[in-house]
C-alpha positions as CSV (number, residue, x, y, z in Angstrom):
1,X,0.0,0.0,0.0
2,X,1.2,3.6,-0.7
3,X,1.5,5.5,2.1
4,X,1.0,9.8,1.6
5,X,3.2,12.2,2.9
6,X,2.7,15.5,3.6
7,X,5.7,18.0,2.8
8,X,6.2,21.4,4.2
9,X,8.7,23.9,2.6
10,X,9.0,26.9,4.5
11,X,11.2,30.0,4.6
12,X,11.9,30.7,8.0
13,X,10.2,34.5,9.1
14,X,10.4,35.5,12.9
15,X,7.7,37.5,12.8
16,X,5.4,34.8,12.2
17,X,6.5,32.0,14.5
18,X,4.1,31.0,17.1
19,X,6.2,30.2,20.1
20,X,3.4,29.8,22.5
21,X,3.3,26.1,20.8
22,X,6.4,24.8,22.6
23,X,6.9,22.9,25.0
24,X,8.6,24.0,28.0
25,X,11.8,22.1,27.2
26,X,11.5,23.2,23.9
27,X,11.7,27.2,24.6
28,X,14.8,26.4,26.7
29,X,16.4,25.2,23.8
30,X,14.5,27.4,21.7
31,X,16.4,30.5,24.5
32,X,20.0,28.6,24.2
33,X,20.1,28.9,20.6
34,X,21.3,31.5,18.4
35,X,19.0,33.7,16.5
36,X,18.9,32.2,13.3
37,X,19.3,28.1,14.8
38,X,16.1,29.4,17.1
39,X,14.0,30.7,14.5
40,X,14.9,27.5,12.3
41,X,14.4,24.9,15.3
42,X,11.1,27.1,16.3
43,X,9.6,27.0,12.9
44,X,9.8,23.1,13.0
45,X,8.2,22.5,15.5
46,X,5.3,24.8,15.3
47,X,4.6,23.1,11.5
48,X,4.8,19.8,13.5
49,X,3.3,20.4,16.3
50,X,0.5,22.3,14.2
51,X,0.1,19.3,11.5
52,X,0.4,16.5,14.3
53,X,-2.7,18.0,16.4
54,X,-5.0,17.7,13.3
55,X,-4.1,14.2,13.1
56,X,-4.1,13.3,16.9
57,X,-6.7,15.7,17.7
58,X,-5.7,17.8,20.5
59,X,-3.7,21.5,21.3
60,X,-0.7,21.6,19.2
61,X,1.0,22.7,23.2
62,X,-0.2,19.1,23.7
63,X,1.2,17.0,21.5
64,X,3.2,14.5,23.1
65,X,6.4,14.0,21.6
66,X,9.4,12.7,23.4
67,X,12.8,13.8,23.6
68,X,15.4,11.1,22.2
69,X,19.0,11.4,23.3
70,X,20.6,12.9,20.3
71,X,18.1,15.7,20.5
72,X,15.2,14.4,17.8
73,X,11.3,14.0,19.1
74,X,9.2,11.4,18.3
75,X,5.4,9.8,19.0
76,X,5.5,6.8,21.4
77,X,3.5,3.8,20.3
78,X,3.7,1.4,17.0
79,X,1.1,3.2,14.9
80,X,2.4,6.8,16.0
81,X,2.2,8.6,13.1
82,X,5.8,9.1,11.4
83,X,7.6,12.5,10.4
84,X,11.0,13.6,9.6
85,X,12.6,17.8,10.0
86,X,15.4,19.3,8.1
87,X,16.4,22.8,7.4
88,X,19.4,24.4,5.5
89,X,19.8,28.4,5.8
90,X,16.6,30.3,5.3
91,X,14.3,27.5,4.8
92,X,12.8,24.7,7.5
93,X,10.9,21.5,5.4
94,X,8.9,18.7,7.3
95,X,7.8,15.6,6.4
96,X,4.7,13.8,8.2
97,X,2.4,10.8,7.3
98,X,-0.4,9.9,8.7
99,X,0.7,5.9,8.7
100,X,3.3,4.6,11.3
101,X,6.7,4.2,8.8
102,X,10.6,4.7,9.0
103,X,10.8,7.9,7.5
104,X,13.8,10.6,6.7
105,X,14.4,13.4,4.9
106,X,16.8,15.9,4.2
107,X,17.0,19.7,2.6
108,X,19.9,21.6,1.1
109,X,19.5,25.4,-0.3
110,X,21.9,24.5,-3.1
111,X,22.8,28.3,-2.7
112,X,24.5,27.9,0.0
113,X,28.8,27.8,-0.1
114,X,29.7,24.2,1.4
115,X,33.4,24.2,-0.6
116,X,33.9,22.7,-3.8
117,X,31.1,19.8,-4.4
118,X,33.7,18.2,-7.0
119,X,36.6,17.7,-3.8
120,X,33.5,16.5,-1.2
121,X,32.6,14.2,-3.4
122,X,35.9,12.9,-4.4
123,X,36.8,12.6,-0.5
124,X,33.8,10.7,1.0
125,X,31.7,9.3,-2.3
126,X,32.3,5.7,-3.7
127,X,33.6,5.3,-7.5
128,X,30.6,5.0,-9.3
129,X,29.1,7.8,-7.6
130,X,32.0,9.9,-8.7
131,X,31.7,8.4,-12.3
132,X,28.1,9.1,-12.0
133,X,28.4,13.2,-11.2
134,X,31.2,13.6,-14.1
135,X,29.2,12.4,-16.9
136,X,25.8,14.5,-15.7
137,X,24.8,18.0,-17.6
138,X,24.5,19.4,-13.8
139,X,27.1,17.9,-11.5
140,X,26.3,20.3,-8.8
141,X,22.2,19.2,-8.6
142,X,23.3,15.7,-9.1
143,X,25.8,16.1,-6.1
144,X,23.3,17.3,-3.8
145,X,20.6,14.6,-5.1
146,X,23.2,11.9,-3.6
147,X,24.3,14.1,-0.7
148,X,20.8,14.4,0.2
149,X,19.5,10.7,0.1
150,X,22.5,10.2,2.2
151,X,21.7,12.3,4.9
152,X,17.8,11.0,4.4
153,X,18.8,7.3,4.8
154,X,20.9,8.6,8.0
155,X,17.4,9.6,9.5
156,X,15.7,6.8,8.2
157,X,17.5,4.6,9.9
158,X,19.2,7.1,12.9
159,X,22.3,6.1,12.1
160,X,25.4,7.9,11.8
161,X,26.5,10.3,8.7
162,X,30.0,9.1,8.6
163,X,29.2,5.3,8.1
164,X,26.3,6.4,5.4
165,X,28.7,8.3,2.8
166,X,30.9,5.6,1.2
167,X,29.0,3.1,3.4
168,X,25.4,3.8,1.2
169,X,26.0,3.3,-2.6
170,X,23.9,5.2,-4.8
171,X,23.0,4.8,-8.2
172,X,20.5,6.9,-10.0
173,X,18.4,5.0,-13.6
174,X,16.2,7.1,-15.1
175,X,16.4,9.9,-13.0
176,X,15.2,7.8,-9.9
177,X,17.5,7.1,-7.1
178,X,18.5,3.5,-5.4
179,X,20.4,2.0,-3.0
180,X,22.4,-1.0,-4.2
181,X,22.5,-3.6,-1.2
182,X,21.6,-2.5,2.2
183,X,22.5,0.6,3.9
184,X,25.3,0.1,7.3
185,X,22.4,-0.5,9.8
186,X,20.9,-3.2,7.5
187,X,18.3,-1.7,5.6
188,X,17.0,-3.0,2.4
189,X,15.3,-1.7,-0.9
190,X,14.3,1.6,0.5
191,X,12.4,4.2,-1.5
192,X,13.8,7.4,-2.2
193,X,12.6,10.7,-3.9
194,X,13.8,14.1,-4.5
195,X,12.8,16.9,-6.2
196,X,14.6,20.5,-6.8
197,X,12.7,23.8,-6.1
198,X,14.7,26.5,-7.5
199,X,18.4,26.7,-5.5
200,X,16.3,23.5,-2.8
201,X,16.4,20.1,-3.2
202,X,15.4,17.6,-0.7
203,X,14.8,14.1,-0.5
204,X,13.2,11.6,1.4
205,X,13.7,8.1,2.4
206,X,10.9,5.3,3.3
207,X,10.8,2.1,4.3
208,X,7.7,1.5,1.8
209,X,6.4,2.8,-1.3
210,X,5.0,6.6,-0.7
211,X,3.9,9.6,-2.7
212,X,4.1,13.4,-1.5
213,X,1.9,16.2,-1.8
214,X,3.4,19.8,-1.0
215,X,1.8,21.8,1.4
């Protein structure tokens, strides 16, 4: 069965965050940050917190997520609905489905100056995946296509971003994107998808079959 997944894509604007949905360990986070990690963290979890009350039917305030140790929240119980956050400079992007699902994405504003793509690449990517960028028309959007499903399947299976970038091997057929084998922590076949919005790409990683629709 395809699951559907709701993705938000939203540039970050302090005026209209909504603090007031926090939780209390959330706006002492939210106060040890700096102004733009704040706004960023603060704008994901209002469109969370906001999207997940609909679904659960209560305050967003009232949502109960729970604090992991590395930092991440999630919904206790085995058909908690699933959801993955990411932001990259100006721009927060969530991903939620209704359906309980391992679930990660990633977003990169291509805009921003990481060094040279060509020298990442050549450091931490396998040989095919270098192959792969030098014979594409647009190396760069291709680079962060495979950097992003990376850092997705890193979520997906809360893992760690070191073993996932020569450790995941990437291949992309017909513009489509697939893991050959079985990422480090054992995962197999998942389903990625990315799209580019202007200078944004993300991409998102699922443990079965899904399709997304932007809101």
């Amino acid at each position: 069965m395809t699951a559907l997944l709701s993705l938000y894509v939203r540039e970050i604007e302090t005026e209209t965050l909504d603090l007031t949905v926090l939780s209390e360990d959330e706006m002492s986070r939210f106060g040890r940050m700096s102004a733009e990690s704040g706004a960023a963290f603060a704008l994901g979890r209002m469109i969370l917190r906001r999207s997940l009350s609909k679904i659960l039917r209560c305050s967003a305030e009232n949502v109960p997520l729970v604090k992991q140790k590395d930092g991440s929240v999630r919904l206790e119980g085995a058909l908690a609905p699933a959801f993955s956050l990411s932001h990259s400079g100006a721009y927060v992007a969530v991903a939620l489905c209704e359906q309980s699902m391992k679930l990660g994405l990633d977003l990169e504003d291509m805009k921003l100056q990481r060094g040279d793509f060509r020298k990442i690449s050549n450091r931490y990517f396998n040989k095919s995946e270098q192959n792969y960028l030098a014979s594409c028309e647009n190396p760069r959007n291709s680079f962060y296509q495979l950097w992003t499903a990376k850092e997705a399947l890193v979520k997906l299976d809360r893992g760690a971003i070191a073993q996932y970038l020569g450790g995941a091997e990437l291949c992309v057929k017909g513009h489509i994107l697939h893991l050959i084998g079985v990422t480090p922590k054992g995962t197999e076949n998942p389903i990625l998808k990315s799209d580019v919005m202007d200078d944004l790409i993300w991409t998102i990683a699922a443990d079965r079959p899904f399709d997304v629709v932007y809101k």
